[in-house]
C-alpha positions as a Markdown table, in Angstrom:
| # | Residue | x | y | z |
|---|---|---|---|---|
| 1 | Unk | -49.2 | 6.3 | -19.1 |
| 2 | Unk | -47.4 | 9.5 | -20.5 |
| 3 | Unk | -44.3 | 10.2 | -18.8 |
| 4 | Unk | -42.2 | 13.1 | -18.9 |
| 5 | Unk | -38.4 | 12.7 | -17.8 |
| 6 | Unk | -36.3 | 15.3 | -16.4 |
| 7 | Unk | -32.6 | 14.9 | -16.1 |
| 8 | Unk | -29.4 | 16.0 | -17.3 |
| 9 | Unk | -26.3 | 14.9 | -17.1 |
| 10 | Unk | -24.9 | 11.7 | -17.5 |
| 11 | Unk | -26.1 | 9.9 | -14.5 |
| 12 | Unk | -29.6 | 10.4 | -15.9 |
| 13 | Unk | -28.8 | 8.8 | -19.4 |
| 14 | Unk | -29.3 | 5.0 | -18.3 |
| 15 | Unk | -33.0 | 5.6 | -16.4 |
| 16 | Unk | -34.0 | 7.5 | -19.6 |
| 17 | Unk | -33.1 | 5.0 | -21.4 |
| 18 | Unk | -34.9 | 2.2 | -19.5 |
| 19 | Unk | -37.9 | 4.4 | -18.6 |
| 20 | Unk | -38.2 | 5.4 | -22.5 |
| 21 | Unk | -38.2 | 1.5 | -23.1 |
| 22 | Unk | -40.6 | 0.9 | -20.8 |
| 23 | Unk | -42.7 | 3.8 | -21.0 |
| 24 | Unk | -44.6 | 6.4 | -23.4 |
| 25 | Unk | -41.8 | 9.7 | -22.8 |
| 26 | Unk | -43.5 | 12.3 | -24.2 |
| 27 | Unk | -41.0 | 14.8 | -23.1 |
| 28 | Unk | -37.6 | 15.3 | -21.8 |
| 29 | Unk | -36.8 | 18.2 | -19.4 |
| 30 | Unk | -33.3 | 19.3 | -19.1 |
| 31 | Unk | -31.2 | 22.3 | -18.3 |
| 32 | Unk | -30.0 | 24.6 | -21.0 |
| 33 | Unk | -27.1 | 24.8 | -23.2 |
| 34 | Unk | -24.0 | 26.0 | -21.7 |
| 35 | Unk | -20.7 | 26.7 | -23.3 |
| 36 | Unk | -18.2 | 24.4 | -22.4 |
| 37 | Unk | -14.5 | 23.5 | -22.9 |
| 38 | Unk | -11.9 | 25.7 | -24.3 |
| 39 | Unk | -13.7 | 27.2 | -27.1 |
| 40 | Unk | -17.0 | 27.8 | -25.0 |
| 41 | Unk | -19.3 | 26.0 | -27.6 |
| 42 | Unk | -22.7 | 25.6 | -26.6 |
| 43 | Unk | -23.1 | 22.1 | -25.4 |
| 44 | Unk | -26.1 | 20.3 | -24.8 |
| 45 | Unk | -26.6 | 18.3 | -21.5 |
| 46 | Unk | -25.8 | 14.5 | -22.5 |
| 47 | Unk | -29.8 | 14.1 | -22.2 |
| 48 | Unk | -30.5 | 16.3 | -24.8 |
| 49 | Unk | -28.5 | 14.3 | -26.8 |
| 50 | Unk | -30.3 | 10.9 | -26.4 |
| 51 | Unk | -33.6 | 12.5 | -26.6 |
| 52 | Unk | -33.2 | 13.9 | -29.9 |
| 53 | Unk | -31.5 | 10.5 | -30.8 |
| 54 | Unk | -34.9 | 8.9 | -29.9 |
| 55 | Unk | -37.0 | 11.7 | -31.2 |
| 56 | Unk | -38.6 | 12.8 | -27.7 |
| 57 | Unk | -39.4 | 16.4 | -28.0 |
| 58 | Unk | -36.6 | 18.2 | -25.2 |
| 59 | Unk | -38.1 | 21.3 | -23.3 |
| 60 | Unk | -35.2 | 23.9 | -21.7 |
| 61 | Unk | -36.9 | 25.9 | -19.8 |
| 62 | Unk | -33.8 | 28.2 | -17.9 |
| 63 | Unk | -36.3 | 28.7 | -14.9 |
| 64 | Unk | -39.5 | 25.9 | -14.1 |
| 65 | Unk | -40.8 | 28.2 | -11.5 |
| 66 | Unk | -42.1 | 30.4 | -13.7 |
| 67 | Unk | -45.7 | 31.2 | -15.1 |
| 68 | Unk | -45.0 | 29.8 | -18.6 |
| 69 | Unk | -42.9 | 26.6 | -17.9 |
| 70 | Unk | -45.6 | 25.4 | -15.6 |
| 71 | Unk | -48.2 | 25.8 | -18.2 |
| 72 | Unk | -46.1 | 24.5 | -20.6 |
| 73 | Unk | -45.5 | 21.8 | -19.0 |
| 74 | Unk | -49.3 | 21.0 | -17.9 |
| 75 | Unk | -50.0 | 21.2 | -21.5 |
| 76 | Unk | -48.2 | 17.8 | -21.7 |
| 77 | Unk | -50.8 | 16.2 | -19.3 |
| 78 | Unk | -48.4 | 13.7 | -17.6 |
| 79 | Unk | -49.7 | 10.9 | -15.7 |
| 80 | Unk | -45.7 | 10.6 | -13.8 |
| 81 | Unk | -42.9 | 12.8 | -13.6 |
| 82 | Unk | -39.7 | 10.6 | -13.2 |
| 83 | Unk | -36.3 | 12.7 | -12.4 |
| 84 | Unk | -33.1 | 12.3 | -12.3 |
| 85 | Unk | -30.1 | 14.6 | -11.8 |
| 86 | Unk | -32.1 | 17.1 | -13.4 |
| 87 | Unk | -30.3 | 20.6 | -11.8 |
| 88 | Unk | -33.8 | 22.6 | -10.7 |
| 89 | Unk | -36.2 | 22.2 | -7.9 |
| 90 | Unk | -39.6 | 21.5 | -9.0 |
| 91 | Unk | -42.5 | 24.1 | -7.6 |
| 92 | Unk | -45.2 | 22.9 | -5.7 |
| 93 | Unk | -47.4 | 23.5 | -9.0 |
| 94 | Unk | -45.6 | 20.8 | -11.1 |
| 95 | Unk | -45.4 | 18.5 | -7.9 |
| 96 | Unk | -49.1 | 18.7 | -7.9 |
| 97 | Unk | -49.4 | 18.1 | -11.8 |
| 98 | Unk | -48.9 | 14.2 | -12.5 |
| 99 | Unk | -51.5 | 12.1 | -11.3 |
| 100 | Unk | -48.8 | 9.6 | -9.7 |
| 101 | Unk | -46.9 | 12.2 | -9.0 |
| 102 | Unk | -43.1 | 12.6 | -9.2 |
| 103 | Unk | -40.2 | 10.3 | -8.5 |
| 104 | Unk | -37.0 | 10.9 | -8.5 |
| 105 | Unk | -33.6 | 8.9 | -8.3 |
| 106 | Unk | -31.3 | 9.9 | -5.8 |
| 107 | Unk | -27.8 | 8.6 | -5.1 |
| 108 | Unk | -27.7 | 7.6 | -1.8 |
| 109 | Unk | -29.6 | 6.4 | 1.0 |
| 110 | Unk | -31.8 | 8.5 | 2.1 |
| 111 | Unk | -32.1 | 9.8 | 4.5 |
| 112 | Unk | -28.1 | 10.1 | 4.2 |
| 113 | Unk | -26.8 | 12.7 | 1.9 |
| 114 | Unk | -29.7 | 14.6 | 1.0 |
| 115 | Unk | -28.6 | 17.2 | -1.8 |
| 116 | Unk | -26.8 | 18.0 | -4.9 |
| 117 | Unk | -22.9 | 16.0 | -4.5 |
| 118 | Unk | -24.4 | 12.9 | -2.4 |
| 119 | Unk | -21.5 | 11.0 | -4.0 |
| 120 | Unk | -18.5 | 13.0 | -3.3 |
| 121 | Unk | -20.1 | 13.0 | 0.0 |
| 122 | Unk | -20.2 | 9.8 | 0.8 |
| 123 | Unk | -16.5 | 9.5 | -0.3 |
| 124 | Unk | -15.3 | 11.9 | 1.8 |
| 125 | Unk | -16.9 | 10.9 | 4.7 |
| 126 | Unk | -15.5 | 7.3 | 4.4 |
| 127 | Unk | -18.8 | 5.7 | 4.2 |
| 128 | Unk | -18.5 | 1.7 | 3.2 |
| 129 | Unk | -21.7 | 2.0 | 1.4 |
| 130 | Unk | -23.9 | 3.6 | -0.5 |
| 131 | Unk | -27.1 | 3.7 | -2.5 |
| 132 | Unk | -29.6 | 4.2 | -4.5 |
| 133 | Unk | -33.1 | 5.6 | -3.3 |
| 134 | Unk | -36.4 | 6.0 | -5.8 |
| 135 | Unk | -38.4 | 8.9 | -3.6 |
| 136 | Unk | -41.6 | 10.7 | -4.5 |
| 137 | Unk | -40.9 | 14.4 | -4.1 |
| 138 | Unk | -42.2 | 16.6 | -1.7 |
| 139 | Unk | -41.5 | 20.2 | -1.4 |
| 140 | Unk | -38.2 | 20.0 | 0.9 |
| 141 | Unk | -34.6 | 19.2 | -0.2 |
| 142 | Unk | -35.0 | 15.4 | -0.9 |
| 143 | Unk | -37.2 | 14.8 | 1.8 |
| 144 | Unk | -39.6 | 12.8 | 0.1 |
| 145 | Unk | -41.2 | 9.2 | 1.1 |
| 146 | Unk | -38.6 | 6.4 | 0.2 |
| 147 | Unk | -40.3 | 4.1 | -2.5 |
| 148 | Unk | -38.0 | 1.5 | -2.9 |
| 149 | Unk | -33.8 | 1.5 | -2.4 |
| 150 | Unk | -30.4 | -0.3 | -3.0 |
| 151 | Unk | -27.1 | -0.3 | -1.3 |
| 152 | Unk | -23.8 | -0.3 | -2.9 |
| 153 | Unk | -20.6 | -1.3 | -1.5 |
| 154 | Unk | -18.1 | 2.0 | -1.6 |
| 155 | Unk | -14.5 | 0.3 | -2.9 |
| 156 | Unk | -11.1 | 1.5 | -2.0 |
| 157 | Unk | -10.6 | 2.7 | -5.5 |
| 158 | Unk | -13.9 | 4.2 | -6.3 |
| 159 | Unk | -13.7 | 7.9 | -7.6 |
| 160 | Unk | -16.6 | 10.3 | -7.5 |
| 161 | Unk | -16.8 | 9.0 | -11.3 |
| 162 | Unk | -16.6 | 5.8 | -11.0 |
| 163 | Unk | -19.1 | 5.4 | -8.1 |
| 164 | Unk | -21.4 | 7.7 | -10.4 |
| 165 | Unk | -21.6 | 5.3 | -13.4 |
| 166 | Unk | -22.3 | 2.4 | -10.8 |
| 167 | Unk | -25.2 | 4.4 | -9.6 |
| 168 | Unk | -26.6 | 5.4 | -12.3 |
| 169 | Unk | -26.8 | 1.6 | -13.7 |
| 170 | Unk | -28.2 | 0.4 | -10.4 |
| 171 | Unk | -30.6 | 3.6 | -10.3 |
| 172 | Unk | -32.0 | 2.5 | -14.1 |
| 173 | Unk | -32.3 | -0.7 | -12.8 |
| 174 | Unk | -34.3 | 0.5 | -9.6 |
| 175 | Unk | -36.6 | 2.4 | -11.4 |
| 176 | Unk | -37.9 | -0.1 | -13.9 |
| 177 | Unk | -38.5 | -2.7 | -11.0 |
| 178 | Unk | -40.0 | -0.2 | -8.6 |
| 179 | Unk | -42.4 | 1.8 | -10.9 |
| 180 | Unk | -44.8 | -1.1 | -12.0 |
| 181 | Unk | -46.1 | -1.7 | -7.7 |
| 182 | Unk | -45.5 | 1.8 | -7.5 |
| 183 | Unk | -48.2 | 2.4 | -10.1 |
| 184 | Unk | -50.9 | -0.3 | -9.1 |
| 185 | Unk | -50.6 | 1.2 | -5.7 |
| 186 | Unk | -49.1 | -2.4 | -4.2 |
| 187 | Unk | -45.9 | -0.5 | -3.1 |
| 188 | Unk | -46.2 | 2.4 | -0.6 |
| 189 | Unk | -43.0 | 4.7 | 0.1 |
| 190 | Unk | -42.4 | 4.8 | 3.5 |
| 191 | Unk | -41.6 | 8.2 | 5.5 |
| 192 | Unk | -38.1 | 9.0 | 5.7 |
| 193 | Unk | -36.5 | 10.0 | 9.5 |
| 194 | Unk | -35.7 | 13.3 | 9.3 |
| 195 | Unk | -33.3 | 12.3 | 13.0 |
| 196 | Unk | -31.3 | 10.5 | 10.4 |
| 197 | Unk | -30.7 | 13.1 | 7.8 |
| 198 | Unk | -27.4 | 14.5 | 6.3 |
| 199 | Unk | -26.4 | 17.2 | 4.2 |
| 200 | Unk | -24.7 | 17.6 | 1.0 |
| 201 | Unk | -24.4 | 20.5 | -0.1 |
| 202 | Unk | -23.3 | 21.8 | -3.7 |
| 203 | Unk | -19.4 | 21.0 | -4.7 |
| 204 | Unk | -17.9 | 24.5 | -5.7 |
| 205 | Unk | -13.5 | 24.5 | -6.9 |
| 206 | Unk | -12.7 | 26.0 | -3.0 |
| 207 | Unk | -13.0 | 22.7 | -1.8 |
| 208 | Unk | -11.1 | 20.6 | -3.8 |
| 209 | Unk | -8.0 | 23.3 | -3.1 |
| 210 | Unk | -5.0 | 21.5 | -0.3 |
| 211 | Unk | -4.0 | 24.5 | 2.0 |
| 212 | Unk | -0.3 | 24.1 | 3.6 |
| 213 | Unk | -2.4 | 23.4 | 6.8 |
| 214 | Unk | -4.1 | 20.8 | 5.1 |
| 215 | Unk | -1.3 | 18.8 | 4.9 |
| 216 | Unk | -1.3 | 18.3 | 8.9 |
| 217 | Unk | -4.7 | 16.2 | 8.2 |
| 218 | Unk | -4.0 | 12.6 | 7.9 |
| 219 | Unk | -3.2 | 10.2 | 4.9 |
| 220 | Unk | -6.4 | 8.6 | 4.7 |
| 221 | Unk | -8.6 | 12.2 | 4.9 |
| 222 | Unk | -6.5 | 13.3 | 2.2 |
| 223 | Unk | -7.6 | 10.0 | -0.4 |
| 224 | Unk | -10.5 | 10.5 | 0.1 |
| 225 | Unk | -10.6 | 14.2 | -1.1 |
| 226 | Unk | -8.4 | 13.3 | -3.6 |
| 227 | Unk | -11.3 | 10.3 | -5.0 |
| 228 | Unk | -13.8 | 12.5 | -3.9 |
| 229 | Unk | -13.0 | 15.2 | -6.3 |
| 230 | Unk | -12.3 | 13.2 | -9.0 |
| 231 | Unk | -13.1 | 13.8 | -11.8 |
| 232 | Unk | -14.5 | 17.4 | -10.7 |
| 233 | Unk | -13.2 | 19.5 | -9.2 |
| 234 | Unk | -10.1 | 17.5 | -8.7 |
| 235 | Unk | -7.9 | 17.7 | -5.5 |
| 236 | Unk | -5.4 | 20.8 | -6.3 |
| 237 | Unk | -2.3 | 22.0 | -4.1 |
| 238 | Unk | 1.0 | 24.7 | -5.2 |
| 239 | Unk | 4.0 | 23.3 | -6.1 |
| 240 | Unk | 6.7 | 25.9 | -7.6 |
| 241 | Unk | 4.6 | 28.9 | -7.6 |
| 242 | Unk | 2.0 | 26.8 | -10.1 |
| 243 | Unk | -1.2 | 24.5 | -9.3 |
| 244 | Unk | -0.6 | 20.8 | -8.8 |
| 245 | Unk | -3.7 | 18.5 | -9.7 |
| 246 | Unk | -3.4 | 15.4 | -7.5 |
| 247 | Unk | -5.7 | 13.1 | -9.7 |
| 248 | Unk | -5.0 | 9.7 | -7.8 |
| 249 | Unk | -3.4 | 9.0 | -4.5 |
| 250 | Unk | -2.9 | 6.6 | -1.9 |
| 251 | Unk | -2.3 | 6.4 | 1.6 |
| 252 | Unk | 0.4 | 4.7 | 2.9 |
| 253 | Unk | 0.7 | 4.1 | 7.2 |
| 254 | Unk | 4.4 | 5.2 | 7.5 |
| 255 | Unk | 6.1 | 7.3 | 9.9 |
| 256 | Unk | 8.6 | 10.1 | 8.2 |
| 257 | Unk | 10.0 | 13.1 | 10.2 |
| 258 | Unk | 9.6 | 15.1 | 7.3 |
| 259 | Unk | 7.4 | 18.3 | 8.0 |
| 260 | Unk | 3.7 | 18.0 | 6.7 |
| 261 | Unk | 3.2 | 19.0 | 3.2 |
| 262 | Unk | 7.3 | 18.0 | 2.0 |
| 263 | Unk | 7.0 | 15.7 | -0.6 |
| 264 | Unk | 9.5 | 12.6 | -0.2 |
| 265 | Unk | 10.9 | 9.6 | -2.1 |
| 266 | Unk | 9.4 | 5.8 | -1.8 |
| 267 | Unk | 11.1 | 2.8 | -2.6 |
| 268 | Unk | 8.5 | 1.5 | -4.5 |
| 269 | Unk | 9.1 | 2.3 | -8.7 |
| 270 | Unk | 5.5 | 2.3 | -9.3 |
| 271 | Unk | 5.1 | 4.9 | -6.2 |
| 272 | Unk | 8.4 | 6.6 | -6.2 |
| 273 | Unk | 7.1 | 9.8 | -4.4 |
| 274 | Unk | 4.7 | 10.7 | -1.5 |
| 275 | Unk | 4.0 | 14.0 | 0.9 |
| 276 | Unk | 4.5 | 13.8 | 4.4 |
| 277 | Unk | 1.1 | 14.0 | 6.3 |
| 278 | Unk | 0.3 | 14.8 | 9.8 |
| 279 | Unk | -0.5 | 10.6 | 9.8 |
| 280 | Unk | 1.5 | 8.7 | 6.9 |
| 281 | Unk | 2.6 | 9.4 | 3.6 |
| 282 | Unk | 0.2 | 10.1 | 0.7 |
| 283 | Unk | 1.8 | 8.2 | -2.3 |
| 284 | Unk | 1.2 | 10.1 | -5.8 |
| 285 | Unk | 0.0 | 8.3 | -8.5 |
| 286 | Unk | -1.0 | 11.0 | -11.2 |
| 287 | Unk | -0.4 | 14.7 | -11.0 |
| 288 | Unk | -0.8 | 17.1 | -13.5 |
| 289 | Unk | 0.7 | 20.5 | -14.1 |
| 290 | Unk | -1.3 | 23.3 | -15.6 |
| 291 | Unk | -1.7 | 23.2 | -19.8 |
| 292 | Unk | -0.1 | 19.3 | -19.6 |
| 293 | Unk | -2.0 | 16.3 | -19.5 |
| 294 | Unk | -2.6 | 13.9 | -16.3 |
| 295 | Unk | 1.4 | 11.9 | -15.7 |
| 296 | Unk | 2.1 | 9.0 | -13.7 |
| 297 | Unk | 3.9 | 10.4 | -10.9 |
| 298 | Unk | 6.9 | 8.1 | -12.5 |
| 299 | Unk | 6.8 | 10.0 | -15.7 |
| 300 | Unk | 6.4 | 13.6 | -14.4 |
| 301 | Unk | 9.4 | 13.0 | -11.7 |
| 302 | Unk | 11.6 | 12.9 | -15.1 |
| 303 | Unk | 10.5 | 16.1 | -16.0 |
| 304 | Unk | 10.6 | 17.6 | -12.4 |
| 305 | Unk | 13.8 | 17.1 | -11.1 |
| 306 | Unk | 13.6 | 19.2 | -8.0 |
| 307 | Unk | 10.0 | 17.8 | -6.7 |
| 308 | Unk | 11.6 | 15.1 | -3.9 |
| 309 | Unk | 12.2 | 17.4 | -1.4 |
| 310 | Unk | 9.9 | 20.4 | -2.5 |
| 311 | Unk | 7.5 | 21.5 | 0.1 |
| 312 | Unk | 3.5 | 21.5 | -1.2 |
| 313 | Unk | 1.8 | 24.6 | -0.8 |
């Protein structure tokens, strides 16, 4: 059984791992180097980095529609194609390649949240549960046949990263159960309804951004930006003519007559300040100002004398 594994980021690290384990990976597939932090080093995508580690050969190709990736990647004469979070649609030509086909690990349950930020997506809508789904690929957006899934309860405190490392344990743990049936043909993947389907569509920095207006939503929509975004692109408003990163909040269901968007004072030490809402209060519990780190909101009302009272923007 040669296998070839495309995936990228972390999420994809732990099904490598399990399918590498398992499985003869004779290649990796991920996205190219891209400069990152503040010097803009080239970086390579954290499944670069445990392929090398295990000696698979890693293939980059910056486009796998074209010409030469396909035959490149025919070449390699896999029998499956297992993705996950690997950042490129595959062509019809390498759908048609593997003999088995491809599979791919996608987090959530389809047919809910079809698309590349399933998980911030699931957050923000409120959902009480999630999943994982193991799919063979078609040619549409994650509208595959459903091979196997497995829910996940959504907590109160889950973060789009915190919910991600869950999923991609349980998604590692999927795939290793699911692709022996798969394989001997004892396990079928059942059609997906399409009536069913939701959208979720790329997360780009405009979103995370809190407009004045905003502030007229209630207390509850705005947690669940605020864990949505986190740890990318993180919730962001204007206080004093600078950004404000809101990295975790929480609602509280109290009445206030201050105007939406003032921020105001709690009695509670560990929660000492909140913003008015069109519905409750949304208690701070770590901002962040631009060049300084991430503060309890205790800590940064020490340095920011003037914020009870200040009006978010």
């Amino acid at each position: 059984m040669r296998v070839v594994f495309m995936g990228s980021p972390h999420f994809a690290l732990p099904a490598l791992r399990r399918v590498a384990d398992a499985y003869d990976v004779v290649a990796v597939y991920t996205q190219p180097d891209r400069a990152a932090g503040r010097g803009r080093r080239l970086t390579p995508p954290p499944a670069k980095a445990l392929a090398l580690e295990r000696a698979i050969p890693v293939y980059q190709p910056p486009r796998l529609r074209s010409p030469a990736a396909v035959e490149e990647l025919a070449t390699l004469r896999p029998d499956l194609i297992v993705v996950a979070a690997y950042g490129q649609i595959l062509p019809p030509s390498i759908l048609a390649l593997p003999k088995h086909g491809c599979v791919n690990i996608h987090a959530s349950l389809l047919p809910r949240w079809r698309g590349a930020s399933p998980i911030s997506a699931a957050i923000l809508a409120g959902d009480a549960t999630t999943g994982v789904s193991i799919m063979r690929m078609d040619e549409g957006l994650d509208t595959g046949p459903v091979i196997a899934a497995r829910a996940l309860p959504i907590a109160d405190d889950d973060t789009t990263g915190s919910l991600t490392v869950r999923l991609a344990g349980d998604g590692a743990d999927l795939i290793i159960q699911t692709l022996p049936p798969y394989l001997e043909g004892s396990l079928r993947p059942v059609p997906q309804d399409d009536a069913l389907a939701t959208y979720a569509p790329p997360l780009t920095k405009a979103d995370a951004l809190v407009a004045p207006s905003d502030w007229s939503l209630s207390a509850r929509d705005l947690w669940l930006r605020v864990r949505a975004y986190n740890p990318w692109p993180i919730a962001t408003t204007g206080y004093a003519g600078a950004p404000l990163r809101i990295w975790k909040a929480l609602p509280i269901a109290m009445p206030t007559a201050a105007p939406p968007g003032t921020v105001v004072a709690l009695a509670d030490p560990l929660t000492p300040a909140g913003v008015a809402t069109g519905d409750g209060i949304l208690a701070l519990l770590e901002v962040q100002r631009p060049g300084k780190r991430p503060l309890p909101i205790a800590e940064f009302l020490r340095g920011e004398r003037g914020f009870i009272g200040a009006h978010l923007a």
